[in-house]
Residue, then its C-alpha position, 0 to 999 in steps of 0.5 A: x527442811x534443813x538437816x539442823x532443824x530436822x535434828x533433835x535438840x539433844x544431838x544439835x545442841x553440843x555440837x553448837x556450844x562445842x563451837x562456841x567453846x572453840x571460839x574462846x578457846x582460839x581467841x583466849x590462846x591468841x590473846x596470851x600469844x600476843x601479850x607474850x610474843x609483842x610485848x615490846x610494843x614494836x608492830x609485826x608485819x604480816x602484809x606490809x602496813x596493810x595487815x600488822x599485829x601490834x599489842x593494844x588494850x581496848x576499854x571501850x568497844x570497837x574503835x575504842x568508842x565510850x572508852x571510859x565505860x567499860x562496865x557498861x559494856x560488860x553489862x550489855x556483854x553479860x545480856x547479849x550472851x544470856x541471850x544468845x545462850x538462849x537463842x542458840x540452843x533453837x536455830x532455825x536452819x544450820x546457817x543460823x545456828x553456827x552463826x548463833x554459836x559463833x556470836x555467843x562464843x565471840x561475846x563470852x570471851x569478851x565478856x571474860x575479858x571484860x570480867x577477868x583482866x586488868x584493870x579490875x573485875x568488871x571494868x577489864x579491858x580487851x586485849x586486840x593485836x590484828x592492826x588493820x592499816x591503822x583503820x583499826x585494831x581488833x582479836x580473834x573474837x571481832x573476826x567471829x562476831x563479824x562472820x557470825x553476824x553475817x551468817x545469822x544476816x544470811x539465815x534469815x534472807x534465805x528463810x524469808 
């Protein structure tokens, strides 16, 4: 049985929304960051063209698809973190809970945005700024997503 699952709800449960706070505290600090430090629209190298930070705001969701919906997204956001909210306080093992708690936290600050920025409530559009060799341009909150879906992904062939 995993060390997670054996523990009572009460001890699991803030060390899971503790990480899901960290995720929108690191990736709202670094949206802050980049509005400030490439303001100027010139793309910094990190790794030659490959890996570059460069300030765009996204309506829509990634590769900027249905960028005139953006409340749509907000409203999907909204659900997937009632959800999550849900789902991450009963993990089935360590694995899934962290991915769990890295899921919601990704979809909070996105829904922050979403709610909170320019252009207005509801309808705010995402700050991204990691340029991946033009391919395409995301934040901190993509990196946690993609790692906590890949966790979650992994829980659940270790358990079945």
């Amino acid at each position: 049985m995993d060390s997670t699952a054996s523990r009572p709800l009460a001890t699991r449960v803030p060390v899971l929304l503790a990480v899901a706070v960290f995720v929108v505290a690191v990736d709202q600090l670094t949206k802050v960051w980049a509005e400030s430090a490439l303001a100027d629209g010139a793309p910094v190298r990190v790794v030659g063209e490959f890996l570059q930070l460069r300030l765009l705001y996204n309506s829509g969701a990634a590769f900027s698809i249905g960028a005139g919906s953006t409340w749509v997204f907000t409203v999907v956001t909204a659900v997937a973190v009632v959800v999550l909210a849900r789902f991450v306080v009963r993990p089935s093992s360590a694995v899934q809970g962290v991915g769990l708690a890295l899921l919601l936290g990704g979809a909070v600050t996105h829904l922050l945005d979403r709610l909170l920025r320019p252009p207005g409530f509801a309808r705010g559009h995402v700050v991204d700024f990691i340029d991946y060799n033009g391919w395409f341009v995301g934040n901190v909150a993509d990196i946690v997503l993609f790692a906590g879906a890949v966790l979650v992904v992994v829980a659940g062939l270790r358990k079945g």
